[in-house]
SERO-4910 file (N, C-alpha, C, O; in steps of 0.05 Angstrom, whole numbers):
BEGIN
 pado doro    nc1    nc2    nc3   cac1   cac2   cac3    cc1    cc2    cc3    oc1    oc2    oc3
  Unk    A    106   -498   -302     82   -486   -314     66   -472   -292     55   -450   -294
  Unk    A     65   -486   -273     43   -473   -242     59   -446   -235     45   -427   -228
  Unk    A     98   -443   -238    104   -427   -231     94   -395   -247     85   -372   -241
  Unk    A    103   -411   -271     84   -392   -289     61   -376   -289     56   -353   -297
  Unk    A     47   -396   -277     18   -385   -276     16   -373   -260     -1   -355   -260
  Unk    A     34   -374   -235     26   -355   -210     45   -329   -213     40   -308   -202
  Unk    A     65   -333   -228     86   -303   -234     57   -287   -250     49   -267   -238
  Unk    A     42   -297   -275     23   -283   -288      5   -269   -268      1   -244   -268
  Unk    A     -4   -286   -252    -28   -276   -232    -14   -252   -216    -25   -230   -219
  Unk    A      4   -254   -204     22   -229   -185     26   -207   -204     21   -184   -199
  Unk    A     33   -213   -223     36   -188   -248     15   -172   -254     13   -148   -251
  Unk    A     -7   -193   -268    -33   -184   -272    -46   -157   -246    -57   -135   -247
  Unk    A    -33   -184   -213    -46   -169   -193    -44   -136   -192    -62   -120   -189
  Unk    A     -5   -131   -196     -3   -107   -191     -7    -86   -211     -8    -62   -207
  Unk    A     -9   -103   -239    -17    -82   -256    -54    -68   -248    -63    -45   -249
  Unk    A    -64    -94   -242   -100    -86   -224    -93    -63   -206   -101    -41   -211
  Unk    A    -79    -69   -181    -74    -47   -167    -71    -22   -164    -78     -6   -147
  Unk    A    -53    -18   -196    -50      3   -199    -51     23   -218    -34     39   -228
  Unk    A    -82     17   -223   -101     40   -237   -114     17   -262   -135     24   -274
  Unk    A   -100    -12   -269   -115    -14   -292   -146    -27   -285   -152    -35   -263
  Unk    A   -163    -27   -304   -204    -33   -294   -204    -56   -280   -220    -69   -293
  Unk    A   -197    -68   -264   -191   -104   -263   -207   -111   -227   -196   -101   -207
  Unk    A   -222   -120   -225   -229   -127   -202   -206   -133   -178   -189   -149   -185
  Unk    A   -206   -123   -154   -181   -118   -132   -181   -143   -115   -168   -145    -94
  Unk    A   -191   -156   -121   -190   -192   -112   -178   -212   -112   -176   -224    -91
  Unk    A   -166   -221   -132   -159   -240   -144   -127   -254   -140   -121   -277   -146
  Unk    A   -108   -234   -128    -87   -235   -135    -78   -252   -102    -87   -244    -80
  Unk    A    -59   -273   -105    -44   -284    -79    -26   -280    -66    -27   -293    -45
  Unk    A     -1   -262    -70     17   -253    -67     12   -226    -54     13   -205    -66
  Unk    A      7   -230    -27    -19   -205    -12     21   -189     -4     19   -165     -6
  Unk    A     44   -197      1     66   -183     16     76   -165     -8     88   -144     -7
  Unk    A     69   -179    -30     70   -161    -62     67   -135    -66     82   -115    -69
  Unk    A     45   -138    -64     18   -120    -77      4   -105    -47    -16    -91    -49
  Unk    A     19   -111    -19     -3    -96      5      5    -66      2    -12    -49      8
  Unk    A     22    -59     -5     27    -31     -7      7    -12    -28      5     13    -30
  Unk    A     -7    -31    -41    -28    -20    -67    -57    -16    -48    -72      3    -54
  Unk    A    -63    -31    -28    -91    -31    -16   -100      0    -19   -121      5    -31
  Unk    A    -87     17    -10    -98     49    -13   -109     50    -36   -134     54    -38
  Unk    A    -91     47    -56    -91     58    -82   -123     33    -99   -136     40   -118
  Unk    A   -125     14    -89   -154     -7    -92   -169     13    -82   -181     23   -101
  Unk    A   -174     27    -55   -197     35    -51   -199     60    -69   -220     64    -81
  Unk    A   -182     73    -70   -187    102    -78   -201     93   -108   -224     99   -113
  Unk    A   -186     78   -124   -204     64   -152   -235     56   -144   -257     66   -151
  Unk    A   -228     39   -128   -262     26   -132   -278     47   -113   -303     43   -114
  Unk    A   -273     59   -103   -293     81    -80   -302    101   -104   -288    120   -110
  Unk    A   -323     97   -114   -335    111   -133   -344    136   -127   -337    155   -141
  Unk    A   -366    140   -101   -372    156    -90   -351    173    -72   -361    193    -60
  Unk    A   -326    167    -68   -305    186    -57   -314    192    -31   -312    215    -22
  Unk    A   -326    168    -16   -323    171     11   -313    157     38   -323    153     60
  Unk    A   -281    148     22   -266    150     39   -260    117     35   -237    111     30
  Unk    A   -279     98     38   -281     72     32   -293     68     13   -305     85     -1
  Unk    A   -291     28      9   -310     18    -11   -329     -2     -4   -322    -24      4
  Unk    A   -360      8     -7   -378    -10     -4   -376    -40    -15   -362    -47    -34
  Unk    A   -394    -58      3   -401    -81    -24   -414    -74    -53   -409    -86    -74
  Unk    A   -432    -54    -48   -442    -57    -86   -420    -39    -96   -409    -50   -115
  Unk    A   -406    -14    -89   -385    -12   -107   -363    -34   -114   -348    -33   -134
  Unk    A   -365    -53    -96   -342    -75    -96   -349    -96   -121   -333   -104   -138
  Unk    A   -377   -102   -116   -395   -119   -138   -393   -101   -165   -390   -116   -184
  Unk    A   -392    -76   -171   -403    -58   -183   -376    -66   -196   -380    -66   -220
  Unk    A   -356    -71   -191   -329    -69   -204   -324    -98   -215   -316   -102   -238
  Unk    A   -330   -116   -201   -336   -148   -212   -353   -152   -232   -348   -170   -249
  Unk    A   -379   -135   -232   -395   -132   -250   -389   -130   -285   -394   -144   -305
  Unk    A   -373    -98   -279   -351    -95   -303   -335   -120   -315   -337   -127   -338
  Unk    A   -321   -129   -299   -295   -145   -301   -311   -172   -319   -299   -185   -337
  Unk    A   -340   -178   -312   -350   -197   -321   -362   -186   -354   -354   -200   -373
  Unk    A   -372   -170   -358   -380   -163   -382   -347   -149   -399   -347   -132   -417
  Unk    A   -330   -158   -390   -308   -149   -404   -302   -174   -408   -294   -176   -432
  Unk    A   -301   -197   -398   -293   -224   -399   -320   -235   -418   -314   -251   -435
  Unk    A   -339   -231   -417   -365   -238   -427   -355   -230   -460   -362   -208   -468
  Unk    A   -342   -244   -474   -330   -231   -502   -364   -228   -530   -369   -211   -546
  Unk    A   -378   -254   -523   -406   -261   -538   -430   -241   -528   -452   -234   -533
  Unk    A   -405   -238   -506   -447   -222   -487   -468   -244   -489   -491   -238   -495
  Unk    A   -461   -269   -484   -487   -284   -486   -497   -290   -447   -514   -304   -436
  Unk    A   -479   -271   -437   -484   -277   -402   -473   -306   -394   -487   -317   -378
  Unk    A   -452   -319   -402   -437   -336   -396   -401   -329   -406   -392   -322   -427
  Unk    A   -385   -335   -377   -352   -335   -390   -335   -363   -389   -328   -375   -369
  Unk    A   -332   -368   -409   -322   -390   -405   -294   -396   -407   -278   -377   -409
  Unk    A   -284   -426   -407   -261   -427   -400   -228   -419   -428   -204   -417   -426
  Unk    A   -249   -416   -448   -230   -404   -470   -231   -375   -468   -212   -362   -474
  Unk    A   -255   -363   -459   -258   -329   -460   -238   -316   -443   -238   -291   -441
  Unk    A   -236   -343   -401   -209   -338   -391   -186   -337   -411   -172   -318   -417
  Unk    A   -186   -356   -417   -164   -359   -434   -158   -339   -456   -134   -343   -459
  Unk    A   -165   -323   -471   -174   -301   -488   -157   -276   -470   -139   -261   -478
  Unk    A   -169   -277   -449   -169   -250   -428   -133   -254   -424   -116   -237   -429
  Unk    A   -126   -282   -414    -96   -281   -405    -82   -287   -427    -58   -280   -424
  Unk    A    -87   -298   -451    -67   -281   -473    -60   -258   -483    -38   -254   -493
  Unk    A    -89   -235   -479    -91   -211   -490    -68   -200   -470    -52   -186   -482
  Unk    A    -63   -202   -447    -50   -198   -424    -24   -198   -426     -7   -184   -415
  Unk    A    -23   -222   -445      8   -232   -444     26   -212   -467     48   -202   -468
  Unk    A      3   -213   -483     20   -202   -512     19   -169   -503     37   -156   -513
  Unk    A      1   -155   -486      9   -125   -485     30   -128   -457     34   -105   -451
  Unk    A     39   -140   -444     57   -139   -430     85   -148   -442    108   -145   -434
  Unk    A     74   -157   -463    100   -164   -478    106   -146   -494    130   -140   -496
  Unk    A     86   -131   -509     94   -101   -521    101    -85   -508    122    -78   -519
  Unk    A    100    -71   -488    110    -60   -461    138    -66   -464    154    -51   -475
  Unk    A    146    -90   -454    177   -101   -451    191   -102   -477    215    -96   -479
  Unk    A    177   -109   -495    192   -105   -527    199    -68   -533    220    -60   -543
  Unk    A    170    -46   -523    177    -27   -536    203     -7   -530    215     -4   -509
  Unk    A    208      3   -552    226     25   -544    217     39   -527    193     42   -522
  Unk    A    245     55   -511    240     75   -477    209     98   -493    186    101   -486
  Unk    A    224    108   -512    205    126   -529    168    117   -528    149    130   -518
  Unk    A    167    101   -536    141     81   -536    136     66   -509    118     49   -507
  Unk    A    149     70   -492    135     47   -473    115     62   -456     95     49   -451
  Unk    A    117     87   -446     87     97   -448     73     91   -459     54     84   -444
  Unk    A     66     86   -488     40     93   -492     29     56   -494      5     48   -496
  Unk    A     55     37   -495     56     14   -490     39      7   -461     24    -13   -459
  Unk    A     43     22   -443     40     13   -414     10     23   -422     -8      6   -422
  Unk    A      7     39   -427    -27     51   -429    -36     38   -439    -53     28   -426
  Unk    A    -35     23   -470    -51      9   -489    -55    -26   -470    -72    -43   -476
  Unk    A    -34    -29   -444    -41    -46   -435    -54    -40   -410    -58    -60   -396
  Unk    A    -60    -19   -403    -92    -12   -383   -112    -14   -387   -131    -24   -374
  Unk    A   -111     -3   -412   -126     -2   -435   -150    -29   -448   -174    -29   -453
  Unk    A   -134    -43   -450   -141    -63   -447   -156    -85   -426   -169   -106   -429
  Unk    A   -146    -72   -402   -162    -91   -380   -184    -95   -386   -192    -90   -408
  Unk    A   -209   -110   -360   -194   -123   -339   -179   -148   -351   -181   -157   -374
  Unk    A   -167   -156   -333   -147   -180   -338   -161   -202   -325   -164   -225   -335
  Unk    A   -170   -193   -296   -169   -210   -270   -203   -216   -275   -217   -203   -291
  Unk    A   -215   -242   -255   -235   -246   -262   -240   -264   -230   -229   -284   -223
  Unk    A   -260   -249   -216   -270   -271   -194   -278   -296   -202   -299   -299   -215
  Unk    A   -261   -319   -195   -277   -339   -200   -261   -354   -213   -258   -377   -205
  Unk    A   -250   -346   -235   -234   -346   -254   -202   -369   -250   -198   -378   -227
  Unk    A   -188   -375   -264   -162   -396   -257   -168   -428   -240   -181   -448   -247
  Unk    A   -152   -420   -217   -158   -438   -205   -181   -451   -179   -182   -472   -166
  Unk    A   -198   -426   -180   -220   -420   -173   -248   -434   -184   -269   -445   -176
  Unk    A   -234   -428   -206   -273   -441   -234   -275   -460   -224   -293   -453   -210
  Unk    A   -271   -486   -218   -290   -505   -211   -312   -502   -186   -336   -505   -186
  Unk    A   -290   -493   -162   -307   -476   -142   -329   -458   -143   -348   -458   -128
  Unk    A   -327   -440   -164   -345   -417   -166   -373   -420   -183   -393   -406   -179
  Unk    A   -370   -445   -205   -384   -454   -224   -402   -470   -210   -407   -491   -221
  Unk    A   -415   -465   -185   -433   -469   -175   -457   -501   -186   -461   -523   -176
  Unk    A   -467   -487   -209   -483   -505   -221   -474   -521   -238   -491   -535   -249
  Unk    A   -440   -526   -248   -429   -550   -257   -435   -542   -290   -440   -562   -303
  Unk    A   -435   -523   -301   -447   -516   -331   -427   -520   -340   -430   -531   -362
  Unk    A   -403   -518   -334   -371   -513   -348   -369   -487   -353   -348   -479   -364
  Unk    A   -393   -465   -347   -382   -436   -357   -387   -423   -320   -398   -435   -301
  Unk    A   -377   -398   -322   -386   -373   -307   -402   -357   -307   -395   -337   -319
  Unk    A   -431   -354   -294   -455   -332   -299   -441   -307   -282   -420   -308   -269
  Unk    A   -452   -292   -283   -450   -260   -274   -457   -264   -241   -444   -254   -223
  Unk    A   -481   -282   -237   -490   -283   -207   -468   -310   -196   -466   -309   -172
  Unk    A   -457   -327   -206   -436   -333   -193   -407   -326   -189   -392   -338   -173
  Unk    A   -399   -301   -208   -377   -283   -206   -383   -265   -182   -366   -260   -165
  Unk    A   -418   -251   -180   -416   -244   -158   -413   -251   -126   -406   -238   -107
  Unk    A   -423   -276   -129   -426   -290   -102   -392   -297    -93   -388   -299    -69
  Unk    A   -371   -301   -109   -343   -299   -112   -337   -273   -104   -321   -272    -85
  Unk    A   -344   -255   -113   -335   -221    -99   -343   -221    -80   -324   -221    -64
  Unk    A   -362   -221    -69   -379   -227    -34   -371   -228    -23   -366   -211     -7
  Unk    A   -360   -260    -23   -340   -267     -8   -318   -259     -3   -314   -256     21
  Unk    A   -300   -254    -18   -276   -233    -20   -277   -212     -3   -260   -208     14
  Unk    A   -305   -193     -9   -313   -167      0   -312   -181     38   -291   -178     50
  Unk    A   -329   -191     47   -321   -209     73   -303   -206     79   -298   -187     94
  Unk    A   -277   -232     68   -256   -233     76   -237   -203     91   -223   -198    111
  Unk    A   -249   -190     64   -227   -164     66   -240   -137     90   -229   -120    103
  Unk    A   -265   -145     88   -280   -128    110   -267   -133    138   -281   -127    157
  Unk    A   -246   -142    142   -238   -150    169   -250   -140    198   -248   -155    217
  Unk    A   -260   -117    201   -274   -105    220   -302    -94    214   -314    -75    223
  Unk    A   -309   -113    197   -337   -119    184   -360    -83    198   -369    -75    220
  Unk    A   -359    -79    181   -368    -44    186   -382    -49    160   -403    -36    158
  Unk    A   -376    -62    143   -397    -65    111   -376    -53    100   -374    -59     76
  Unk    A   -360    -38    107   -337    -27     79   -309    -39     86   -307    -53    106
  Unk    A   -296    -35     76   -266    -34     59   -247    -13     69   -231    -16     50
  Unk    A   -234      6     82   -215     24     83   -191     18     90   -182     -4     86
  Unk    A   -178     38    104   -148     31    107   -150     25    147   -132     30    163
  Unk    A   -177     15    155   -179     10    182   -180    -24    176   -169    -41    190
  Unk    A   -193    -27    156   -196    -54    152   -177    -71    140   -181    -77    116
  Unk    A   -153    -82    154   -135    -99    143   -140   -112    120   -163   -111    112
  Unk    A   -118   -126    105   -125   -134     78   -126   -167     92   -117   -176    113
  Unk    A   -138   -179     73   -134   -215     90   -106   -225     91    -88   -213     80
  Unk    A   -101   -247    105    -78   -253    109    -71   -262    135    -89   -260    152
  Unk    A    -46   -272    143    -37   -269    161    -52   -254    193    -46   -230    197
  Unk    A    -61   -262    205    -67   -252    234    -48   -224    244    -25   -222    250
  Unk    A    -69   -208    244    -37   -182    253    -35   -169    235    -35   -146    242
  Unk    A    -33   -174    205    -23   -154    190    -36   -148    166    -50   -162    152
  Unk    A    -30   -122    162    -57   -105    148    -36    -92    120    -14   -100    112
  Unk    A    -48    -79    114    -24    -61     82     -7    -47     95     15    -47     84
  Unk    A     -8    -37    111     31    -29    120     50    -57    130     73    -54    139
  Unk    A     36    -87    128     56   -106    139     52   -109    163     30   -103    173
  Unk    A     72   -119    178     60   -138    198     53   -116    231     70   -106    247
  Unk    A     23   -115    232     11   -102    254     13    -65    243     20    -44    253
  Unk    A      4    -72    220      7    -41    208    -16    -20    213    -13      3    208
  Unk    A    -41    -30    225    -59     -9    242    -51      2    265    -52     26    269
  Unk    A    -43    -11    279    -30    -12    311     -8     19    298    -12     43    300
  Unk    A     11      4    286     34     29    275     17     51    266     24     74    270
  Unk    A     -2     49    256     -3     76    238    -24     89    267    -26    113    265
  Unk    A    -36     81    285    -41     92    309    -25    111    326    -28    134    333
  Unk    A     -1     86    331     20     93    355     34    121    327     34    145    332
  Unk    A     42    113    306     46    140    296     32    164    299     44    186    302
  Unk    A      0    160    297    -20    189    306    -14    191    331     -8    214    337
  Unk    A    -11    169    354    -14    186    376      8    203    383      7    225    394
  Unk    A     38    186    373     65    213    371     69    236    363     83    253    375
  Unk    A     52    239    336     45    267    327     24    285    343     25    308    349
  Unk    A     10    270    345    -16    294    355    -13    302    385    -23    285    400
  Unk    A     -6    317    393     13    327    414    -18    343    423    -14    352    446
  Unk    A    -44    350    416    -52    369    419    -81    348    438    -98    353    456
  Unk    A    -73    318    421    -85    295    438   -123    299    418   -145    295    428
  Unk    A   -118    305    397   -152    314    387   -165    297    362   -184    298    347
  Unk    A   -140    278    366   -154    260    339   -138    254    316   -142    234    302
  Unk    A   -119    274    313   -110    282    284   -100    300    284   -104    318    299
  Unk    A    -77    299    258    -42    314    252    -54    345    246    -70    347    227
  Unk    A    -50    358    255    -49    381    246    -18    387    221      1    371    220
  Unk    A    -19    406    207     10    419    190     29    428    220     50    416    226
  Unk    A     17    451    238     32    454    258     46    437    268     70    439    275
  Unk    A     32    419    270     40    398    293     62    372    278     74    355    289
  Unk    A     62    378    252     74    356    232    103    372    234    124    360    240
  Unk    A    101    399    229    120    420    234    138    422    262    162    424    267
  Unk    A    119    420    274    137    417    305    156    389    306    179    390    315
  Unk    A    147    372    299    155    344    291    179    345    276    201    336    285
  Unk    A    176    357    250    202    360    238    223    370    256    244    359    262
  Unk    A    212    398    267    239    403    277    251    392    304    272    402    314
  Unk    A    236    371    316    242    363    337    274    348    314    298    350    315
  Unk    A    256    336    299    270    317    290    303    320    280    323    306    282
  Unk    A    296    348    269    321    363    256    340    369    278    363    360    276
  Unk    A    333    382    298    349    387    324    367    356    342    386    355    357
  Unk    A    354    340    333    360    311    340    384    303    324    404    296    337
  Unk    A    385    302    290    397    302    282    424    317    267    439    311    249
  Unk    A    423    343    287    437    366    283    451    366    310    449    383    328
  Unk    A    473    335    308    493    338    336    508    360    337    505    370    359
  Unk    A    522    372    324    538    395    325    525    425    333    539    442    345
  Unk    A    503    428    327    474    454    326    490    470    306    497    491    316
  Unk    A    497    469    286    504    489    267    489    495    256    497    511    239
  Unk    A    457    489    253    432    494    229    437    474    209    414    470    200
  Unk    A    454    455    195    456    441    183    459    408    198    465    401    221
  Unk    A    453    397    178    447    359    191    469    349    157    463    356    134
  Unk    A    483    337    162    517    325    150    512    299    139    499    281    149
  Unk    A    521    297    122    519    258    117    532    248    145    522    233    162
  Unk    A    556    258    145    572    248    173    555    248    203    560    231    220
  Unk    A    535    269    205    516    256    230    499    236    216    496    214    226
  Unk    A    489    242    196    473    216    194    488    187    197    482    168    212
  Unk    A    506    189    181    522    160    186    526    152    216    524    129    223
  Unk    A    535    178    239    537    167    256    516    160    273    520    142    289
  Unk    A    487    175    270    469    166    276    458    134    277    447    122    295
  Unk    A    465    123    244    460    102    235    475     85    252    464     67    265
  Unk    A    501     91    254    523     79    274    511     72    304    518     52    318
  Unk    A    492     91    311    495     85    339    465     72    344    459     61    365
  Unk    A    444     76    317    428     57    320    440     17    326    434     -1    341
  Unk    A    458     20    305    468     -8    301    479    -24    324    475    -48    328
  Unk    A    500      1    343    506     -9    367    479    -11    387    476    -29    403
  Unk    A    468      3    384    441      5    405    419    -25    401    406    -33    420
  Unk    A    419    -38    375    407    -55    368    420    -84    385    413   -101    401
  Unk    A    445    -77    370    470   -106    387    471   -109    409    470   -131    418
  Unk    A    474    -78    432    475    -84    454    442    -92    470    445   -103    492
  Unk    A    419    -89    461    392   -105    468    391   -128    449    367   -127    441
  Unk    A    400   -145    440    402   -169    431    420   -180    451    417   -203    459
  Unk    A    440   -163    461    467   -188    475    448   -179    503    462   -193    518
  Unk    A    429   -168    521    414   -171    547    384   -186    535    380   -206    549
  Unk    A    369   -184    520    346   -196    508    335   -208    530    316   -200    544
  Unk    A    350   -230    531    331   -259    540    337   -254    580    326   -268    596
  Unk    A    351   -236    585    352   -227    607    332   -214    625    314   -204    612
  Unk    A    332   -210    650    310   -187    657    324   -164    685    342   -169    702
  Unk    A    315   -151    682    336   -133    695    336    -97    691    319    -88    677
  Unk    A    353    -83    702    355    -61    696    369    -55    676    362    -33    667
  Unk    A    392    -66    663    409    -76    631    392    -77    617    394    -62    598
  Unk    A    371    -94    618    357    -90    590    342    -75    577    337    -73    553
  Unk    A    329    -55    607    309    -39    605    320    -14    603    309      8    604
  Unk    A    347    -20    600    374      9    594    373      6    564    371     25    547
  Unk    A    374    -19    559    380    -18    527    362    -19    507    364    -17    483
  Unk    A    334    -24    528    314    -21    504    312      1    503    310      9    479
  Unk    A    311     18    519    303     55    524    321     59    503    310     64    481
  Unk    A    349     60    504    377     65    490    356     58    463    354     78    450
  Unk    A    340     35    451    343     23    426    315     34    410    307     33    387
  Unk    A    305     43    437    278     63    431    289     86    420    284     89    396
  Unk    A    303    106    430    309    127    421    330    127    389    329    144    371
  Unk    A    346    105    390    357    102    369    342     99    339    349    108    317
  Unk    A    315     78    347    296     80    328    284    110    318    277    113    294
  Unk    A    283    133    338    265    161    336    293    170    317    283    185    301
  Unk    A    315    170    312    335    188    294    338    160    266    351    163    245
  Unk    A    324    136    274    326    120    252    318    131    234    329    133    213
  Unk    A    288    144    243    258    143    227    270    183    215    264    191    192
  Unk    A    279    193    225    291    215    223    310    209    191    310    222    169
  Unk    A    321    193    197    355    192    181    336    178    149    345    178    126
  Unk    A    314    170    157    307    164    122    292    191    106    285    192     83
  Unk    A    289    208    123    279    229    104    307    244     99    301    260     82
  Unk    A    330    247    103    351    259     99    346    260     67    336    282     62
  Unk    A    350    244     45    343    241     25    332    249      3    340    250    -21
  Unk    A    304    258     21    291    260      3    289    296      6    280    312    -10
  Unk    A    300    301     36    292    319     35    310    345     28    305    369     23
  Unk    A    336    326     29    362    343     19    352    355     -9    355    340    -28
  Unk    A    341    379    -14    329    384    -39    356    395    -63    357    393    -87
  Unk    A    369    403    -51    388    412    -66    416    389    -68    440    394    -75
  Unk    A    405    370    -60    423    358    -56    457    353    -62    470    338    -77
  Unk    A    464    374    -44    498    382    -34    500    370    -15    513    384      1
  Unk    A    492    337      0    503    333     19    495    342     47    498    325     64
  Unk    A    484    369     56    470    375     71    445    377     75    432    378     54
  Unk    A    431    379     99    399    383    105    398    408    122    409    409    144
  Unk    A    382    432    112    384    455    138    344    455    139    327    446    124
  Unk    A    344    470    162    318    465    176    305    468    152    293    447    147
  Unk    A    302    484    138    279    495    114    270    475     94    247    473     86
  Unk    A    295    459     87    293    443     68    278    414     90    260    401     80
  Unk    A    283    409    110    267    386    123    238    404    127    220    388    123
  Unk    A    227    431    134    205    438    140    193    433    113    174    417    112
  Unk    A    200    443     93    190    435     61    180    405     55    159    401     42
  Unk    A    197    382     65    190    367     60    168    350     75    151    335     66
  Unk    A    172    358    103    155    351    121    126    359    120    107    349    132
  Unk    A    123    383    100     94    406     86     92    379     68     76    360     71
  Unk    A    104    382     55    108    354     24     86    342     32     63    345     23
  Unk    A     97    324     55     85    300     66     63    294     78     50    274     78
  Unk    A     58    320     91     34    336    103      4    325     81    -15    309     82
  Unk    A     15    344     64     -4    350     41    -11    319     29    -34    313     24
  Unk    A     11    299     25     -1    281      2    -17    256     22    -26    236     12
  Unk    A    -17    262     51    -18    252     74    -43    264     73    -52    252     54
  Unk    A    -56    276     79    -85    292     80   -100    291     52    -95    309     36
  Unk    A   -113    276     47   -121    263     17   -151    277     17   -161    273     -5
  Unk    A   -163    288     28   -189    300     27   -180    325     31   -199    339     30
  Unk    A   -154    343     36   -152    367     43   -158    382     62   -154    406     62
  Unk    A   -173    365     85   -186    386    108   -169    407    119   -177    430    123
  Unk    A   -143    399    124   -127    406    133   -104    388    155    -82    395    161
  Unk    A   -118    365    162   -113    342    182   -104    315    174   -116    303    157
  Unk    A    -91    308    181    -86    279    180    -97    262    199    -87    261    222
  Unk    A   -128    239    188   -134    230    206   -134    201    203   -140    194    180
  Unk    A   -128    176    223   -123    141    226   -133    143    204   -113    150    192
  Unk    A   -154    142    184   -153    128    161   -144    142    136   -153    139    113
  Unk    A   -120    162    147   -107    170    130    -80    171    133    -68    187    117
  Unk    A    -67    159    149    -46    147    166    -28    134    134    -11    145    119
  Unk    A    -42    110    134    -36     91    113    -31    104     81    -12     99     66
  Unk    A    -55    124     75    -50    133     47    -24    152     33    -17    173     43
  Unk    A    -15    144     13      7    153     -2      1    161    -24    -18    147    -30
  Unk    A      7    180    -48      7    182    -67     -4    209    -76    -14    219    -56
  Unk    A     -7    224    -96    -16    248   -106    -44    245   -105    -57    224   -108
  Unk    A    -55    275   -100    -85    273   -100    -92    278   -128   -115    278   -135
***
């Protein structure tokens, strides 16, 4: 039954995450759901500047409580939870029941429906119920978001962005483990010009470093067959700094260099893919410059023209 309850909560979480009304709190399964943190702020950042305050953060708990509040008498209690995670159950079950035809409008009628999630709420309510009533007031739902808002403020600035790790684990933020650090050492590789932030030029130059890397032959085209062997020689490059590792020496500092560069045609060999647009098997420069624009663009979320650290992390259509 506990398993139960916590598959509901992870479910609930990522359906919160991603786009339905539900307060961005609640959910435990942070290795789940860390890939959603962008997509939390861009929801609750009302004002569209970039982060999310505490009263937008409250402001969204606020909601979640007068949605759970079914009497409106300013108390939620432990059947109204209960109310909230049936309504939950049965449109997620229409969802999975409907035909392909219908499950759009299935998935919507269960957004639709939110919030689901409730500060305070599950296994929380005795904790949060402050004054021992057996119900939930609005000012102890909020003092439950507060805290949360805290937790998640990790570099306590008063907001929320993609600088501020999600809680968890020491080290690791919504890209996983030491994912500020990465999405840094990634600006400082790109920005060649040393000013802060990606230019398109400079994303462009990047590509084609990249393309030329993986274009062993120089014919203008990049082959499944280099990529495979690329992949190939990452794999040996990996084995041979595992078999020196624990050593110290000029061997190891051969093979980490060797296992460094193997990583730069790694990170290369996963856009093959996506960027093979016509996909015949080949990649020629145009079709990686296209995609690398692609990436540019959904990467630059305010449009300045730049990609800057707290936009490192963000994914998705504007």
């Amino acid at each position: 039954m506990a398993k139960k309850e916590l598959l509901l909560g992870a479910v609930a979480a990522s359906l919160m995450f991603s786009g339905a009304a539900a307060p961005a709190f609640a959910a435990k399964d942070k290795h789940k759901h860390g890939h959603h943190h962008g997509a939390m702020i861009e929801r609750l950042d009302t004002d569209k500047d970039g982060k999310v305050s505490l009263a937008e953060f409250k402001a969204n708990a606020s909601a979640a409580f007068k949605a759970f509040d079914a009497d409106g008498n300013g108390q939620v209690t432990k059947d109204e939870i209960k109310a909230r995670r049936e309504a939950f159950k049965d449109a997620r079950k229409a969802v999975h029941d409907a035909a392909k035809a219908d499950r759009a409008k299935a998935r919507e009628a269960l957004r639709a429906g939110g919030p689901y999630m409730l500060p305070g709420a599950g296994r929380m309510f005795e904790k949060a119920d402050t004054d021992k009533n057996g119900t939930l007031s609005e000012a102890e739902v909020l003092a439950v978001a507060e805290k949360a808002f805290e937790r998640r403020d990790t570099n306590k600035d008063g907001a929320i962005d993609t600088a501020a790790a999600r809680p968890g684990k020491k080290g690791k933020g919504h890209h996983g483990k030491d994912g500020g650090k990465r999405a840094e050492r990634m600006l400082n590789r790109l920005d060649t010009d040393k000013d802060g932030k990606i230019s398109q030029a400079e994303m462009l130059a990047r590509a084609t470093q990249t393309f030329q890397r993986l274009d062993t032959d120089g014919n203008g085209e990049v082959t499944k067959a280099e990529i495979d062997a690329k992949r190939e020689a990452f794999r040996d490059a990996r084995k041979a700094f595992r078999a020196v590792k624990a050593t110290d020496g000029e061997a190891k500092d051969a093979a980490r260099k060797a296992l460094r560069e193997a990583r730069i045609d790694r990170r290369g060999m996963h856009m093959f893919e996506r960027a093979d647009a016509d996909k015949n098997g080949t990649l020629t420069k145009a079709e990686m410059e296209t995609a690398a624009i692609a990436m540019f663009k959904k990467r630059d979320r305010n449009g300045d023209g730049f990609i800057t650290l707290d936009e490192m992390g963000k994914r998705g259509d504007k």
